[in-house]
Steps between C-alpha positions, in 0.01 A plus 500: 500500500203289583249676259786489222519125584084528473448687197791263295292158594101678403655605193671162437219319518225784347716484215538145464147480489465801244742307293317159505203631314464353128430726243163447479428578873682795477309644184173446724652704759605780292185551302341472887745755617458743150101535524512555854741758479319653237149543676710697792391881516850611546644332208234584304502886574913479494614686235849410567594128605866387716518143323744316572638227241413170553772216502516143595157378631410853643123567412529614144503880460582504125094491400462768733742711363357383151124589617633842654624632177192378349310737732740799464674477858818637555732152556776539756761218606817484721839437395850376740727754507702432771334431845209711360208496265480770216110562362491539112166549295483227228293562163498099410610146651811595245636719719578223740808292470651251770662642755622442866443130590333450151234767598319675191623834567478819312714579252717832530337719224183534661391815738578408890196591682470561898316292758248721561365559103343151607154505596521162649829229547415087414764333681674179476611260845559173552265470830243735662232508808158651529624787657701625231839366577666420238826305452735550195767345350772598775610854342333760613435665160119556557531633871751754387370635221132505660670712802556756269156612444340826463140417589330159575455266136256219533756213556378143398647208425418205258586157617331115472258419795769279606721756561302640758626349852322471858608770774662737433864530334822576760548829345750784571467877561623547143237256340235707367129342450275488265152666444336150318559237362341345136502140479324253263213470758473813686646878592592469826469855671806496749357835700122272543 
């Protein structure tokens, strides 16, 4: 109960700040965020990329997916169904429609895809530590889905610097970490 009570006050107040940022700042941070990302070696040799679908003021994934087409990767992006995410492939950013929560989601018509066609996973959070914790938005939908895996998939997640909080996160034995994190200023290896 206590790291429930934990998790739902970090998140309050990582979000809040998320949410503050004006436009501007945010366009800074997501150009930042988007050459970093691209100057990794795993996301560069991926041939097939887990995005997921940027809403609200998440760090913007819709370039990315934009820029992977461009360079002939396979896009793949989660859609609710239920207490689950379903992976579909996606040939353009019209094949995503708002969905659960207002989340551009995949629309039915295009081929579902499995977890482990992905040659690495970008996840969203609202707060993470060094160490790869990583705290979402109170659902589970990442943890269970990533349990399912075949064989280990570079996980890394894209967040604003000020996401990033000191000590680490009160996680649970379901939580699963990730392998870095891409910000606007750095990659933060969580296994260094």
């Amino acid at each position: 109960m206590k790291a429930a009570l934990e998790k739902a006050e970090i998140r309050k107040e990582v979000l809040r700040k998320r949410d503050s940022l004006s436009p501007e700042e945010k366009s800074l941070k997501d150009q930042g965020i988007r050459e970093t990302l691209n100057k990794m070696p795993e996301f560069q040799k991926a041939r097939s990329v887990l995005f997921f679908a940027s809403f609200r003021s998440e760090a913007d994934t819709l370039s990315l997916i934009h820029d992977a087409f461009k360079s002939s990767k396979k896009v793949l992006v989660p859609k609710v169904k239920g207490a689950e995410l379903a992976i579909y492939e996606i040939n353009s950013l019209e094949d995503l429609k708002r969905g659960y929560m207002g989340i551009p989601e995949p629309i039915e018509t295009v081929r579902p895809a499995d977890l482990d066609e992905a040659d690495i996973v970008l996840m969203p959070g609202a707060a993470f530590d060094e160490k790869g914790g990583r705290l979402g938005y109170g659902k589970a939908y990442y943890d269970l889905m990533l349990a399912k895996r075949k064989r280990p998939i570079p996980l890394v997640a894209l967040a604003y610097e000020l996401q990033i909080v000191p000590g680490p996160l009160p996680l649970e034995p379901h939580d699963i970490r990730v392998d870095k994190i891409v910000t606007e200023k750095r990659t933060i290896d969580c296994h260094g």
